[in-house]
C-alpha positions in Angstrom: 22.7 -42.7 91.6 22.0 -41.3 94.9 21.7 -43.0 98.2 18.1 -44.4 98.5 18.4 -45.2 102.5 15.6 -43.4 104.4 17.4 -40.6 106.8 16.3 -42.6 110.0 14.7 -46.2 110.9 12.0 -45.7 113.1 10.6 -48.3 115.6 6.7 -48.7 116.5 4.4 -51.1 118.5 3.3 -51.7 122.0 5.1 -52.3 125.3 7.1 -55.5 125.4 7.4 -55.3 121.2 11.2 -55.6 121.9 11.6 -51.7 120.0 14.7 -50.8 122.6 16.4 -54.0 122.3 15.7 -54.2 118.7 16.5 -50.8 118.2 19.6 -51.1 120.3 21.0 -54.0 117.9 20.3 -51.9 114.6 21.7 -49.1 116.0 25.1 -51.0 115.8 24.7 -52.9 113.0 23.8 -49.3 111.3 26.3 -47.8 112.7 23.6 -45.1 113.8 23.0 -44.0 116.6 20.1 -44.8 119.1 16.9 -42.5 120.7 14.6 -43.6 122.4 12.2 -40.8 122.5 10.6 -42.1 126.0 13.8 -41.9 127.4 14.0 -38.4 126.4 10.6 -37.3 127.7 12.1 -38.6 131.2 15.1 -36.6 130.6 13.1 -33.6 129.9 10.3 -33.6 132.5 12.3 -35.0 135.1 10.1 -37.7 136.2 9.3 -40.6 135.2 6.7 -41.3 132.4 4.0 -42.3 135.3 4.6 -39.6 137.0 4.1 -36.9 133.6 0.8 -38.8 133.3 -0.2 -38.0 137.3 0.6 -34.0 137.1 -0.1 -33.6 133.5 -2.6 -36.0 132.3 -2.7 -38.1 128.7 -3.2 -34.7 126.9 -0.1 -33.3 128.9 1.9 -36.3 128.2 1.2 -36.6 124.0 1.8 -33.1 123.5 5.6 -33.0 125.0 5.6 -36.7 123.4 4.8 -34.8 119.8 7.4 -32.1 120.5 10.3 -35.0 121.1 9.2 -36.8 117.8 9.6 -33.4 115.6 12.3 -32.5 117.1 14.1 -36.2 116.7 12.9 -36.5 113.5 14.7 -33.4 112.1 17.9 -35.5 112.4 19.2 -38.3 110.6 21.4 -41.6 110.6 19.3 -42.7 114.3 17.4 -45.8 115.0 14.4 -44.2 117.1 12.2 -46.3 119.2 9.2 -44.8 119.6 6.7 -44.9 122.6 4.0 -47.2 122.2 1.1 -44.1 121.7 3.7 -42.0 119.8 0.9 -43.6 116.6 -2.2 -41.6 119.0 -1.2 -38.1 116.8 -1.4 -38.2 112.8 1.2 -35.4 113.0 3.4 -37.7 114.8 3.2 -40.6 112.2 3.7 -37.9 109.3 7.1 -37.0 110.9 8.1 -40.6 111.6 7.6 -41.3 107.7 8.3 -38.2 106.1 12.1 -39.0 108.0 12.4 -42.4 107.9 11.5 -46.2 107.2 8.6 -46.9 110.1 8.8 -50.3 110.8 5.9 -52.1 113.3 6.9 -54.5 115.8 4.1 -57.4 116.4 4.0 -60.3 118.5 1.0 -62.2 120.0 -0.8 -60.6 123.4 0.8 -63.1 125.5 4.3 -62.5 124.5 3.5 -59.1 124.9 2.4 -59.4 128.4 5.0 -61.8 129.4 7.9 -59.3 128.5 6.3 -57.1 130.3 5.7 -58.2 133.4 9.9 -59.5 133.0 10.8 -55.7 132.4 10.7 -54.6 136.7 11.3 -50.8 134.4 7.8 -51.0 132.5 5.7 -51.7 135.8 7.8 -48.8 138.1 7.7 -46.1 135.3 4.7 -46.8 132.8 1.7 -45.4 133.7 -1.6 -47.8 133.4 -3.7 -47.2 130.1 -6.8 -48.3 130.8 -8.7 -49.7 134.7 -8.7 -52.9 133.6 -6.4 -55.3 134.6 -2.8 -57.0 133.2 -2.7 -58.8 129.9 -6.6 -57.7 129.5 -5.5 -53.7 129.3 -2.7 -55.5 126.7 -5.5 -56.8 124.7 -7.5 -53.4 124.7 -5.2 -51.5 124.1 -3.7 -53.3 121.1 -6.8 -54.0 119.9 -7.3 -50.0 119.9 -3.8 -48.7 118.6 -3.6 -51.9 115.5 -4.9 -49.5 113.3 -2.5 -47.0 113.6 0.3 -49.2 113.5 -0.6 -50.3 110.7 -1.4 -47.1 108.5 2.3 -45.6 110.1 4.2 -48.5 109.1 5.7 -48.8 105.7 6.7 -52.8 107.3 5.6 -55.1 110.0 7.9 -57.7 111.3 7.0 -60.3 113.6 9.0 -60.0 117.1 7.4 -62.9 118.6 11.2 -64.5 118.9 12.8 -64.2 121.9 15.0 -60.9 122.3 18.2 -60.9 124.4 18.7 -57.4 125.6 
């Protein structure tokens, strides 16, 4: 019979949803290796995610965002931890489970926003999402994205449990 296991396991879900530590543990569990397809877009552009947003706009960002996905998810044996708006382009998610087992990340808002305000990285390089303010732009924009979390993932695992990186 032949091997079942999807090419790839794919991370989703918003900031502070623990997909690079989580994705870091499956990675070597797996014996996979790890992308972080964020962490390429910095690579790439040479800035900082914040920074792609300033010169380049939302539209700017997605579209070398969708470029990293495809290209990522032409490989296999990788745990990939998507950005949090990788879910934004339906051409995205068909790459993500055309390639791979999409699993969503949830935890409640305020776990959320407690991890990230811990992670220094997330406030230095993320760009802001919305005008309003802290855990309220959290709320928002979870409350905009759940959607197409949900219709991407083929599981969703609670990741309210604290995560050692």
């Amino acid at each position: 019979m032949a091997d079942r296991r999807p090419p790839n396991l794919v991370l989703i879900g918003h900031r502070g949803s623990g997909k690079t530590t989580v994705a870091r543990r499956a990675a070597d569990r797996l014996g996979f290796s790890l992308v972080d397809t964020d962490a390429l877009i910095v690579s790439e552009a040479g800035m900082p995610i914040a920074t792609v947003f300033e010169q380049e706009g939302e539209s700017g960002f997605r579209e070398r965002e969708a470029c990293v996905v495809r290209a990522v998810m032409e490989g296999e044996g990788q745990v990939v931890s998507m950005g949090g708006g990788a879910v934004l382009r339906d051409d995205n998610v068909a790459c993500m489970r055309a390639r791979g087992l999409v699993v969503w990340l949830t935890a409640p808002i305020e776990i959320l926003w407690r991890r990230i305000q811990a992670d220094a990285a997330t406030a230095a390089n993320r760009p802001a999402l919305t005008s309003l303010p802290g855990i309220e732009e959290v709320r928002a924009v979870l409350a905009a994205r759940t959607v197409r979390y949900r219709a991407a993932a083929h599981v969703e695992v609670d990741a309210s449990a604290e995560l050692e990186s």
